[in-house]
C-alpha positions as CSV (number, residue, x, y, z in Angstrom):
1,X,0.0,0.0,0.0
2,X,1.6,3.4,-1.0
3,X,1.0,6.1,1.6
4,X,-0.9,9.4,0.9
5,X,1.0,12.5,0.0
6,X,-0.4,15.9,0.2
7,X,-2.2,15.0,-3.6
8,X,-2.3,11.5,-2.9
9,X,0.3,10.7,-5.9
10,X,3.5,9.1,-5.4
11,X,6.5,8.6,-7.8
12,X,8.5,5.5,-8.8
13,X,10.9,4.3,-10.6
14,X,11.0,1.2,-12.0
15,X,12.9,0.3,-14.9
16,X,14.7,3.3,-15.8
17,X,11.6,5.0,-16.2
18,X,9.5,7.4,-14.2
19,X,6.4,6.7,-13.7
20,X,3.4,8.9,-12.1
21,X,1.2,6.7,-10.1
22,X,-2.0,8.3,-8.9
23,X,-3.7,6.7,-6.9
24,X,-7.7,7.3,-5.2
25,X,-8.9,7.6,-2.2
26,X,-7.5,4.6,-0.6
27,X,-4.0,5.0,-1.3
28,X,-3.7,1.7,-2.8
29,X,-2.9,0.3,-6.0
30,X,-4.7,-3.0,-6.1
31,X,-6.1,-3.2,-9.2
32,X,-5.3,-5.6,-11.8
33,X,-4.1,-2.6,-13.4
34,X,-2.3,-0.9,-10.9
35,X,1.0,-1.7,-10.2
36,X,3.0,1.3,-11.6
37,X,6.6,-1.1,-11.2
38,X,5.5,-2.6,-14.5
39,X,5.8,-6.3,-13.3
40,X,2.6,-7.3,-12.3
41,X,0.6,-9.9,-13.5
42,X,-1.7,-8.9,-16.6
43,X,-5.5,-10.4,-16.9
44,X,-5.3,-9.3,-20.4
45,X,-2.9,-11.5,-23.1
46,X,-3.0,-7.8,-25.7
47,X,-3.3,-10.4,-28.9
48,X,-5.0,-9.1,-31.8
49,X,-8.0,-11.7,-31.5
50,X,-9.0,-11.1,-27.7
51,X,-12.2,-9.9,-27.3
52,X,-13.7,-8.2,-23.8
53,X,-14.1,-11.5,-22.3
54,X,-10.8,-12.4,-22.3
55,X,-9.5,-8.9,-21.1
56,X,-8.8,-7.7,-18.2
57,X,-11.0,-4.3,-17.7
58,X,-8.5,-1.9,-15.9
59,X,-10.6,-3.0,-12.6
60,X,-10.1,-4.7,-9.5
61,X,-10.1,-3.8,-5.8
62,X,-7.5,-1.8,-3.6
63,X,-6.8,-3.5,-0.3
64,X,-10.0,-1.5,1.9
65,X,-12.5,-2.7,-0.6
66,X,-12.7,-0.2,-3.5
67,X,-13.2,-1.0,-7.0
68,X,-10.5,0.5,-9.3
69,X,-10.4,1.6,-12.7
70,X,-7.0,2.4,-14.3
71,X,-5.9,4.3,-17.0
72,X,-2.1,4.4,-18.2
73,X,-0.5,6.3,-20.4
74,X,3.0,8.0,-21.2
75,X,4.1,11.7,-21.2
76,X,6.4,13.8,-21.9
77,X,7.7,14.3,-18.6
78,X,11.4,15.4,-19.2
79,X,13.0,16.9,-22.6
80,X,12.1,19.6,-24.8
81,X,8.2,19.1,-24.3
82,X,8.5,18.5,-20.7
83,X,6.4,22.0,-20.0
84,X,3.8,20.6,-22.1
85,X,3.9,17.5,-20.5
86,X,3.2,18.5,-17.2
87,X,0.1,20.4,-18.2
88,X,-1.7,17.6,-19.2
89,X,0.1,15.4,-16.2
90,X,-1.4,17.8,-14.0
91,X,-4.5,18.3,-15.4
92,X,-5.1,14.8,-15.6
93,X,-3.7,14.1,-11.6
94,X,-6.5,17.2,-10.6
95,X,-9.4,16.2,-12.3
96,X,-9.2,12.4,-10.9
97,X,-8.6,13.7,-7.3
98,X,-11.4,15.4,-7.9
99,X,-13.4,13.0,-9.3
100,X,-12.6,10.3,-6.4
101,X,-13.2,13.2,-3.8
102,X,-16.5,13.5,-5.0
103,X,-17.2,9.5,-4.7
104,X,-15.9,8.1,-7.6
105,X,-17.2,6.8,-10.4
106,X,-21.2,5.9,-10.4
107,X,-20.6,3.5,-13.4
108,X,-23.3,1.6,-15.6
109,X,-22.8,-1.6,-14.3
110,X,-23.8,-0.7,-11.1
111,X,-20.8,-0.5,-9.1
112,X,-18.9,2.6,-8.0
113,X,-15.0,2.9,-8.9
114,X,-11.9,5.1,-7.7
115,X,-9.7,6.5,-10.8
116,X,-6.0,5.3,-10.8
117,X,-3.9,6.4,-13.1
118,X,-0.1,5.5,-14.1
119,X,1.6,8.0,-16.1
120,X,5.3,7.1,-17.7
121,X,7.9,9.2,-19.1
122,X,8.2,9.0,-22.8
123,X,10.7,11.9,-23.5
124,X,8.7,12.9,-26.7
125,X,10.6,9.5,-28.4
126,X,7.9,7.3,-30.6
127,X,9.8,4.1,-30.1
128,X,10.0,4.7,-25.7
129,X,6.1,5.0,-25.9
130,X,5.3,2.6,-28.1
131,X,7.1,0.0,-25.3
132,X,5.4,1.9,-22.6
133,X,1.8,1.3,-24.2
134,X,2.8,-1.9,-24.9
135,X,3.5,-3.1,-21.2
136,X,0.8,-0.9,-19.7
137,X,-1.2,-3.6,-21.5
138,X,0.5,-6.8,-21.8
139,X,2.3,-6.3,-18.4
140,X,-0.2,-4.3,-15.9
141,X,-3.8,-5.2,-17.6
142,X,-4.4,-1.8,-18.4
143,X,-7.4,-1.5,-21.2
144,X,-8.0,2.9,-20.7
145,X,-5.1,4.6,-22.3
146,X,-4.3,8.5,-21.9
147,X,-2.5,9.6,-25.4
148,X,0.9,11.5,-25.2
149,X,2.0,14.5,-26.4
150,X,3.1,15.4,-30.0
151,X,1.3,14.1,-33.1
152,X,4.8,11.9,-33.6
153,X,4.1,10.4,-30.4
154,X,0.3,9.8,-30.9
155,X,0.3,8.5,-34.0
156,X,2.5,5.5,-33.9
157,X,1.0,5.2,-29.8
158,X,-2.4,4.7,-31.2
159,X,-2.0,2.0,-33.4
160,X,-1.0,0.3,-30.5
161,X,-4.7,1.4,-28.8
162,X,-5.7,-0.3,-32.3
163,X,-3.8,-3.4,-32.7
164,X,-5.0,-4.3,-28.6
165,X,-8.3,-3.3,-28.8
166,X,-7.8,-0.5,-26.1
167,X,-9.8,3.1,-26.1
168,X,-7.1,5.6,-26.2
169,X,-8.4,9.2,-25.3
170,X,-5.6,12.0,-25.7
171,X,-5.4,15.7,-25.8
172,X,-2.1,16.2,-27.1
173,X,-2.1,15.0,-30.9
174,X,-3.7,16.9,-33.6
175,X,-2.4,15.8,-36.9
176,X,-5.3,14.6,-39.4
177,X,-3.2,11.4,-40.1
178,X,-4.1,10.2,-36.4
179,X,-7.3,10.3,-38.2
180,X,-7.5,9.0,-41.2
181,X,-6.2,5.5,-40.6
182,X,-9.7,4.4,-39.7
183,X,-8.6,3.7,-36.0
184,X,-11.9,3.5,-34.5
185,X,-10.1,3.5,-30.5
186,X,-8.4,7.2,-31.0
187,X,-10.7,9.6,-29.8
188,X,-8.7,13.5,-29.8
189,X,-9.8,16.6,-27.8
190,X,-7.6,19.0,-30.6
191,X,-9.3,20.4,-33.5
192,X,-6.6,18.7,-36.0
193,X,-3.2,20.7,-37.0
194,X,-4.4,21.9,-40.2
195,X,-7.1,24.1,-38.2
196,X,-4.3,26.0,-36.3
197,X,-3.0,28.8,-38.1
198,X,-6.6,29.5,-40.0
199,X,-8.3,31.7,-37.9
200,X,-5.1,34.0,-37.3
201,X,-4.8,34.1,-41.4
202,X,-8.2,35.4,-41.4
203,X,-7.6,38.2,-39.1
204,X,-4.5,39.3,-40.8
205,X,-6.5,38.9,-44.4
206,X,-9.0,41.4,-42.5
207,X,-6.3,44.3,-41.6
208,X,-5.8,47.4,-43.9
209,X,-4.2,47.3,-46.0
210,X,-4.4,43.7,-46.0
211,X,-0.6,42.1,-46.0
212,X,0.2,40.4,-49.3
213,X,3.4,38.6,-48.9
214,X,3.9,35.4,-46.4
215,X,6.2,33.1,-44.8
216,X,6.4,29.6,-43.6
217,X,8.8,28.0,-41.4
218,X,7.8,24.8,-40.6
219,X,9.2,22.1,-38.3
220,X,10.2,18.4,-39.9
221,X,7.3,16.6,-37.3
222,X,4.0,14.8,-38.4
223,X,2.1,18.2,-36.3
224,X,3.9,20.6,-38.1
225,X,4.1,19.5,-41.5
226,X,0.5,19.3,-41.3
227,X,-0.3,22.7,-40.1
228,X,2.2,24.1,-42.7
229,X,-0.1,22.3,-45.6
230,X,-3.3,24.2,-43.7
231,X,-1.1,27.4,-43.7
232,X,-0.5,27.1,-47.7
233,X,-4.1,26.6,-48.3
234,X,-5.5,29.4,-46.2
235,X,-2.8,31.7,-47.8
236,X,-3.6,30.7,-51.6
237,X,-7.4,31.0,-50.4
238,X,-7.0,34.9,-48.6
239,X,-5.1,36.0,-52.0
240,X,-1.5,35.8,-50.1
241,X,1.6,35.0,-52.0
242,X,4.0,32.3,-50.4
243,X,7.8,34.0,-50.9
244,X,9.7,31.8,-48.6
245,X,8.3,28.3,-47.5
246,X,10.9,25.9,-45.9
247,X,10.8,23.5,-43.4
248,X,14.0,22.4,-40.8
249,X,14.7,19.9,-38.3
250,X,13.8,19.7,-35.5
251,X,16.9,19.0,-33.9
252,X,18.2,22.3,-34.5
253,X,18.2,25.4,-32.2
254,X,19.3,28.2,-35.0
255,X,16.8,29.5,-37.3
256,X,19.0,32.6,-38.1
257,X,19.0,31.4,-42.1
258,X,15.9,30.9,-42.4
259,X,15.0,34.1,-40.8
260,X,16.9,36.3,-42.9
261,X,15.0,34.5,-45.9
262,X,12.0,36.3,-44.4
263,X,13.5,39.3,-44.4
264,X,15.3,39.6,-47.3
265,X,11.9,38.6,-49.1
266,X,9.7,40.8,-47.3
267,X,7.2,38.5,-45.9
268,X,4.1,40.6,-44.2
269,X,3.0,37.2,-42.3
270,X,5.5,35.1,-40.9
271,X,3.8,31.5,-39.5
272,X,5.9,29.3,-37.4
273,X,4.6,25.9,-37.8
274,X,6.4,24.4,-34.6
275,X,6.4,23.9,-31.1
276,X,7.4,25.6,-27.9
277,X,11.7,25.3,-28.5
278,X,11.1,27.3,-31.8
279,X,9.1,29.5,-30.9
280,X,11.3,30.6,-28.2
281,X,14.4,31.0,-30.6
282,X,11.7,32.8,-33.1
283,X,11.6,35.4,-30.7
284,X,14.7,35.8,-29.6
285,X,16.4,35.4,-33.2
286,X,13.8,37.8,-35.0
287,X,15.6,40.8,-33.6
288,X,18.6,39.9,-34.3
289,X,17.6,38.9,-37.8
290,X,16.0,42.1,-37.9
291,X,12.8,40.4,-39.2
292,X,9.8,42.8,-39.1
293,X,6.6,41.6,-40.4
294,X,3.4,42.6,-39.6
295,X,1.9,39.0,-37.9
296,X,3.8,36.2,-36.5
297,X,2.8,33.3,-35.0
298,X,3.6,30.1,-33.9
299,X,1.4,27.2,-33.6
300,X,2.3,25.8,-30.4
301,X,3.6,26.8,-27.3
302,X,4.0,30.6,-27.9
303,X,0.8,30.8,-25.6
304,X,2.3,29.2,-22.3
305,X,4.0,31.5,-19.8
306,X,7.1,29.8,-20.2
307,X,7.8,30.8,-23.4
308,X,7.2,34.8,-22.1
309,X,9.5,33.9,-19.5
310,X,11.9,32.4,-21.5
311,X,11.5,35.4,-24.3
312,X,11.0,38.7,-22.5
313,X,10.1,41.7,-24.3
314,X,11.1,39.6,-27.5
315,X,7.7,37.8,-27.1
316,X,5.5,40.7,-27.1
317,X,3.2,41.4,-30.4
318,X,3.7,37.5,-31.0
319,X,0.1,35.5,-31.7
320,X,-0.9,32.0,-31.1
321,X,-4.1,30.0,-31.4
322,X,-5.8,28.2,-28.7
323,X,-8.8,26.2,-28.8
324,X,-9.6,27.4,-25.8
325,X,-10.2,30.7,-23.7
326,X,-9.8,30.6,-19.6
327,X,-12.6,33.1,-19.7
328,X,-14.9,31.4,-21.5
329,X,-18.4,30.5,-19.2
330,X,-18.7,26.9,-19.8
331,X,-20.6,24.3,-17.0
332,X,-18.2,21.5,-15.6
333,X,-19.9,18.5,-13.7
334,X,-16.2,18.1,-12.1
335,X,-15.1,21.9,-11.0
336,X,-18.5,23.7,-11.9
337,X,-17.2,26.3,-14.4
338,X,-14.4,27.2,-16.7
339,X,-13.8,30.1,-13.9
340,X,-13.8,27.5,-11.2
341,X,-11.2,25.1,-13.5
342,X,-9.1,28.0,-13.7
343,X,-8.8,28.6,-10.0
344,X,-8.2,24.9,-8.9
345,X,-5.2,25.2,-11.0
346,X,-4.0,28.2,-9.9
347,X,-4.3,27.5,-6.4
348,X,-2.7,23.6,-6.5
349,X,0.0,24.2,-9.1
350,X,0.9,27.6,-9.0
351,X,0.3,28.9,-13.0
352,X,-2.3,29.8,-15.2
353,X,-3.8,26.7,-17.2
354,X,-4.4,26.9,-21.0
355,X,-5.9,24.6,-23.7
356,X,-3.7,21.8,-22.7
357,X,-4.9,22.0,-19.2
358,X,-8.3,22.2,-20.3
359,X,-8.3,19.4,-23.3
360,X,-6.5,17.2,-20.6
361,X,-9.3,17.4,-17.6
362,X,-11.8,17.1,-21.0
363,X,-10.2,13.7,-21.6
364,X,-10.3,11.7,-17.7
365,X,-13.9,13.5,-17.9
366,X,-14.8,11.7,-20.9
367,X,-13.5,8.3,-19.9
368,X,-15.6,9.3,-16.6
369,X,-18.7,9.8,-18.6
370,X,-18.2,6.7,-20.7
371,X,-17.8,4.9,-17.4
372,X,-21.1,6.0,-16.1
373,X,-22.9,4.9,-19.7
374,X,-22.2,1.6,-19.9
375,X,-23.9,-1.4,-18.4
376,X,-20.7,-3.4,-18.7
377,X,-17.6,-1.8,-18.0
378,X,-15.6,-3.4,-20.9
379,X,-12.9,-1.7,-23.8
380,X,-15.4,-1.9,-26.7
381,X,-18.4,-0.9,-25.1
382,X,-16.5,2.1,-23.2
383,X,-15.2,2.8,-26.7
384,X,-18.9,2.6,-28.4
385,X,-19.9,5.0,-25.5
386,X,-17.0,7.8,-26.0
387,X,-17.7,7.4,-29.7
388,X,-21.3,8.2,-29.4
389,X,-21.2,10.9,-25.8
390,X,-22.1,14.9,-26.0
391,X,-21.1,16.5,-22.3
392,X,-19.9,19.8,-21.4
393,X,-16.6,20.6,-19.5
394,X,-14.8,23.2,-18.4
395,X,-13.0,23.6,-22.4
396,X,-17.0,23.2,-23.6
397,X,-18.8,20.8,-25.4
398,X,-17.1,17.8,-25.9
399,X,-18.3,15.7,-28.3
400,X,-16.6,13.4,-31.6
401,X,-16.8,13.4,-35.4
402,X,-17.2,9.9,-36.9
403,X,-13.3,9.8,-37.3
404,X,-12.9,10.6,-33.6
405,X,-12.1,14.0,-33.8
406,X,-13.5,16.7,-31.9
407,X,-14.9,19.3,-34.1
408,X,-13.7,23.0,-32.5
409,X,-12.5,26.3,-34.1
410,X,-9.6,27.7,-33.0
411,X,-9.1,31.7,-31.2
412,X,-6.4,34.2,-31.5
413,X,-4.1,35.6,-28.7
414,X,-1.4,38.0,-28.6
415,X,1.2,38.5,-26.1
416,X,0.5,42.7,-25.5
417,X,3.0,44.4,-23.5
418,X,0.6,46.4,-21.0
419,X,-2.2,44.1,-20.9
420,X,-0.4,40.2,-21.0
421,X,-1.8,37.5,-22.9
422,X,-5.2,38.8,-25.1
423,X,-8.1,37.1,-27.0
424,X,-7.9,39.2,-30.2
425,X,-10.0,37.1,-32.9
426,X,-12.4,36.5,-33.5
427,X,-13.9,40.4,-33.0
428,X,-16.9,38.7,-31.3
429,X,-15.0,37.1,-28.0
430,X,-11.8,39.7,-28.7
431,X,-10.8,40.6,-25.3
432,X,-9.0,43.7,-27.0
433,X,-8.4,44.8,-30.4
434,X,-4.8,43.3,-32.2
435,X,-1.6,45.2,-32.2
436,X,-1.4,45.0,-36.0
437,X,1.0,45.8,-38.0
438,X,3.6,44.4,-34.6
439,X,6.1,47.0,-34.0
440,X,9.7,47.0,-35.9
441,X,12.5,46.2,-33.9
442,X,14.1,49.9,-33.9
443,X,10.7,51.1,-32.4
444,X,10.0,48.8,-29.6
């Protein structure tokens, strides 16, 4: 039995590799799929053929009686996306203390179940979370799996959701190749990458005089690539012409070159199809580049106060897109309001949560719901549920397009120097009007 501490989690290692367990309000891990050390006993043999007879269902009993249900996953909990990570690790560790708080899980089939979760560290590497979904399954009987971060990640993680027969819920992949493989056990709380830099094309199409020139710079990852091919479409649709579009890897930590391309073409729109590392040397490297264009954004992580942290005064004027707003007035069953959301995470960890935070309590909420919907608590029907539920949360309504996608629009925020992080598009939810065209460097 694993004692409480002060969130009722406790860390182990086993392996090599961290692992998150969270355990409910018992303190125990005693389900069939709780044993975080990765060398328990599995009811479930993760062949290809087994059906939910033969499976183990994630559920079991701690040591005072409880039922448990499990859900496993892997994170990015150390590297480059580690900030990310722990948004939705946090999220996720919240919402099911919550939920267990509350008295659990009023489930279908009659019976009430505490939430466990076990939450490994993937570093952002395919291959590592592939093996940790792998054993999750084979090794602790896990059948409810939380998706990582990065589309890279996701992808090749959900075919192994697909190939075991296992619902896999995640907030934290959002290329349309997750998708279109007709995996019917991905379910994603992310409108899909190409939907990321749209809206902010649309407001710079509506400025005057509208810009006319535009860049992309896009990272060498499955996300990226993907919301560079939106970018080009939007751009050829809005009447802009594409003078520099190039992509690099995304090992590198220089995008000096491919800066001074911008410049030396005189790109209006510059869009960063990346995540947070880039953006970060975007920032800092545009003013030594000298770039000035009228809008830049990057797709990910430009939003998270990190990335101001990291950039300073470098990171004003830039935009992002969100899926989300923290001061949006949506109902939650679990915290009862966006507002409410906002201030549990403030108060236990400290920061400000943004879409990740909310698309990651959206996605142990919809397990929850699926939970409570079905008369047998077993991976196909729990998938049939998730596949068919409509709920509100805290990041609004969630609910699935037949490929398992949820269908949401994305908003428009701009770091501003006097007023912080703003809403600035659409006009209709703008919380204040964009600084457009952004400031040359000599001027700031």
């Amino acid at each position: 039995m694993a004692g409480h501490t002060n969130r009722r989690t406790f860390l182990k290692v086993a392996g090599g590799t961290g692992t998150m367990a969270l355990t409910g309000l018992a303190g125990c891990t005693g389900s069939t799929g709780g044993d975080s050390g990765g060398d328990s006993g599995a009811d479930s043999d993760g062949t290809d053929e087994m059906d939910d007879s033969e499976s183990g269902d994630s559920g079991g009993s701690n040591d005072s009686g409880s039922n448990v249900i499990t859900l496993g996953g892997s994170m990015s909990l150390s590297g480059d996306n580690a900030d990310l990570g722990k948004l939705y690790k946090d999220a996720y560790e919240l919402t099911i203390q919550k939920i267990n708080e509350a008295g659990g899980v009023e489930a279908g089939d009659g019976n009430t179940y505490e939430l466990e979760m076990v939450l490994r560290d993937d570093e952002t590497d395919a291959s590592k979370s592939k093996t940790i979904y792998q054993e999750l399954i084979d090794k602790d009987g896990i059948d409810y799996l939380l998706g990582p971060y990065s589309s890279s990640v996701t992808l090749p993680a959900s075919a192994v959701a697909a190939k075991n027969q296992k619902p896999m819920v995640e907030g934290g992949g959002a290329s349309p190749e997750i998708f279109s493989q007709g995996n019917e056990f991905i379910f994603g709380l992310l409108p899909t990458a190409d939907k990321y830099p749209l809206s902010a094309i649309d407001m710079a199409a509506a400025q005057s005089p509208a810009p006319k020139k535009a860049a992309i710079l896009a990272e060498d990852d499955t996300f990226s690539q993907s919301t560079a091919e939106g970018a080009r479409k939007k751009m050829e649709s809005v009447g802009l012409d594409i003078v520099v579009d190039e992509t690099f890897p995304s090992s590198t930590s220089d995008l000096s070159t491919n800066l001074g391309k911008v410049r030396d073409q005189g790109a209006d729109v510059l869009v960063l199809a990346a995540h947070q590392k880039h953006a970060i040397v975007a920032a800092k490297q545009m003013e030594s580049q000298d770039v000035n264009v009228d809008m830049a954004m990057a797709t990910v992580g430009s939003l998270n106060d990190s990335f101001k942290e990291e950039t300073g005064a470098n990171g004003d004027y830039m935009y992002g897109p969100s899926s989300w707003a923290s001061n949006a007035d949506f109902e939650d069953e679990i915290y009862g309001s966006t507002s409410d959301f906002v201030s549990a995470i403030e108060d236990e960890y400290g920061y400000a949560p943004d879409y990740h935070s909310a698309a990651g309590a959206s996605v142990i909420q919809t397990f929850q719901r699926a939970f409570e919907t079905v008369d047998e608590v077993t991976p196909t029907k729990v998938r049939d549920a998730i596949r068919d539920t409509q709920f509100k949360t805290c990041y609004g309504q969630v609910a699935f397009t037949d490929n398992g996608v949820i269908d949401k629009k994305m908003l428009v925020y701009q770091w501003q120097p006097e007023d912080g992080k703003q809403i600035v598009w659409p006009e209709n939810v703008q919380q204040s009007a964009p600084v457009y065209p952004m400031p040359a460097w000599a001027e700031r």
